[in-house]
C-alpha positions in Angstrom: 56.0 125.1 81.5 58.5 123.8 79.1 56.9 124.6 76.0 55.7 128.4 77.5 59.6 128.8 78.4 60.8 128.2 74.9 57.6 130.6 73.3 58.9 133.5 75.8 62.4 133.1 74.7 62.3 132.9 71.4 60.3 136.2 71.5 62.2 138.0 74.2 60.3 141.4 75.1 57.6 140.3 73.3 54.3 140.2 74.9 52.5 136.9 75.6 50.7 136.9 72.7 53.1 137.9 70.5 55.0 134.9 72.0 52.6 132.3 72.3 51.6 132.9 68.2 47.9 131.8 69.2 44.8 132.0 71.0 45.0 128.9 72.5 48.4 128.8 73.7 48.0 131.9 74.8 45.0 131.0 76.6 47.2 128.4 78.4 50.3 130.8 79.3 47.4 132.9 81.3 46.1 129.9 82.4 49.2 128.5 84.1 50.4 132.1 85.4 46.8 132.5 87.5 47.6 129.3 88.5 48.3 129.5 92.8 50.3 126.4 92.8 53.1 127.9 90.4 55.0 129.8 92.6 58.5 132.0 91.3 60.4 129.8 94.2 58.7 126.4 92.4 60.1 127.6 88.9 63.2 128.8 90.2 64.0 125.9 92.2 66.2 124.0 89.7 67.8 126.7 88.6 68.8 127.4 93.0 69.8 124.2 93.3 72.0 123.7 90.5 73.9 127.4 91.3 74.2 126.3 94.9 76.0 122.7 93.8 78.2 124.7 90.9 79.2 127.3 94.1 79.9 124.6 96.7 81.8 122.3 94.1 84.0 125.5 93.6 87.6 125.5 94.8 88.4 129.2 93.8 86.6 132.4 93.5 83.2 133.0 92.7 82.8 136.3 90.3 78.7 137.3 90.5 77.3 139.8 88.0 74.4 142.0 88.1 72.1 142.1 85.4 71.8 145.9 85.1 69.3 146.0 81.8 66.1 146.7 83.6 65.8 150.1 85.6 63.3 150.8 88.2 62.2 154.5 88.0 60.1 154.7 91.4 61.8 154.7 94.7 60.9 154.4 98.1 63.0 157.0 98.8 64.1 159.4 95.9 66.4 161.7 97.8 68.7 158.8 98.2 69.4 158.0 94.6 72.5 159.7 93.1 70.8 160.3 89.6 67.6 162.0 91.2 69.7 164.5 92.7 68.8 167.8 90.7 72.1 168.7 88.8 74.0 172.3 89.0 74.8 173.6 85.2 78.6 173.9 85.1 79.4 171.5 88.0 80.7 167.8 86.6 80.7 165.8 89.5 83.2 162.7 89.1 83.2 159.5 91.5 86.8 159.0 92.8 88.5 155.7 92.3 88.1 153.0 94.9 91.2 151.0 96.3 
């Protein structure tokens, strides 16, 4: 996993092969995604567990951010999102502040 980690990011939005540089270590990258016991939670676990000791050993506030670089296009509902709303040529609508 280790090695497959630092092929993906040093080729960010690269795909796998383009990553992995060869056959065979593509091969393996497939090869360890189809595999049933690698789970997101497994992967992730570390990472969980370190955020949750860096929150609790927090004495102040804890500022979160959103990662907004990846959009998802397709919604359950579509009516309900502000930008597929169909737009009136002339009419700006502006969001009022928030206090």
């Amino acid at each position: 996993m280790r090695c497959l980690l630092e092929q993906m990011s040093a080729a960010p939005g690269q795909p796998i092969p383009a990553a992995c540089g060869d056959w065979a270590a593509t091969k393996a990258a497939y090869r360890f995604f189809d595999n049933p016991r690698v789970t997101e939670h497994g992967v992730l676990a570390g990472h969980f567990a370190a955020t949750a000791e860096r929150c609790a050993a927090s004495e102040g506030p804890i500022l979160i951010l959103q990662d907004t670089t990846e959009f998802i296009y397709s919604r359950a509902q579509p009516a309900r999102s502000a930008l597929s709303r169909p737009s009136t040529p002339g009419v700006t609508r502006r969001a009022s502040p928030t206090r």
